[in-house]
C-alpha angles and dihedrals in degrees: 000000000000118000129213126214140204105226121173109240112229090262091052100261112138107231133170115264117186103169127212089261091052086060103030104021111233126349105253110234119223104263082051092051092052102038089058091042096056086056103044087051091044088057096036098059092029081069098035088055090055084044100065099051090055094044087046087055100039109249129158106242106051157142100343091028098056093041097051083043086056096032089049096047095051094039091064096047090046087056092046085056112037083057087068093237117159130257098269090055090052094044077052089059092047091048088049090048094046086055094050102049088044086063088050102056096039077067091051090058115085126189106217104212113186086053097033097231130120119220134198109043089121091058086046098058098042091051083054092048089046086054088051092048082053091050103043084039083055090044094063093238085124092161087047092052093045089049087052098052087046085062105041091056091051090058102043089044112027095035100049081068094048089044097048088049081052093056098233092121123084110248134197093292092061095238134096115268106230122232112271093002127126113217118203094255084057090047089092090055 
């Protein structure tokens, strides 16, 4: 809330003063613009990264999605932060965000009735680990978030393949393809 005070003019008059720090809080210096900046970009295009790769495989959950998941997340650590709070306040942001994007991805999981099978873990989990790329991002652990997309990327593009070697994944038949056994749709190599 902005507060108005009463300040004597130099010729004694009162007036009303409200200052640029009443309104915006304190001017940012340089090493703090950048500083936030580099986090906010980290998380951005670390989203934006795992977004992709969901957007490119159409998938529900995607490119926006997955960046305002990681610059939210981040956004919200950087203002905890910046606000000088202790450890425990900003343990108390990342269980909030936890929560919330728990909620977020439990909306991103269908049960399929009629075929009794539930979609979208996957989505789920990648909007969590998004959410975990913005945290650690906000956190200023810029090498850990980056690590973090790298191998998330490895295990949303390089595992489907294995998985789908392994079986555990339904095929055109609509059934699972056991391990180490040819279907009939696999009989012509």
């Amino acid at each position: 809330m902005i507060e108005l005070r009463a300040v004597k003019s130099h010729r004694g008059h009162n007036t009303l003063a409200i200052t640029f720090n009443d309104v915006f809080g304190p001017v940012p210096d340089t090493v703090q613009i950048l500083r936030v900046g580099v986090r906010l970009i980290t998380a951005l295009v670390g989203g934006g990264l795992i977004g992709l790769q969901r957007e490119l495989t159409r998938h529900p959950a995607g490119l926006r999605t997955h960046m305002l998941v990681a610059l939210g997340s981040a956004l919200l650590i950087v203002c905890v932060m910046e606000a000088g709070t202790d450890l425990n306040a900003t343990s108390r942001v990342v269980q909030g965000i936890v929560t919330g994007v728990g909620f977020l991805g439990g909306g991103a999981i269908l049960k399929l009735t009629a075929e009794h099978e539930i979609r979208g873990l996957t989505t789920a989990a990648g909007i969590w680990m998004t959410a975990a790329v913005g945290v650690a991002a906000g956190l200023g652990r810029i090498g850990t978030a980056l690590i973090g997309v790298a191998l998330a990327l490895f295990v949303l593009m390089t595992l489907r393949k294995f998985e789908e070697r392994l079986g555990s994944h339904t095929f055109k038949s609509g059934e699972t393809k056991p391990l180490g056994i040819d279907t009939p749709d696999d009989a012509d190599g």
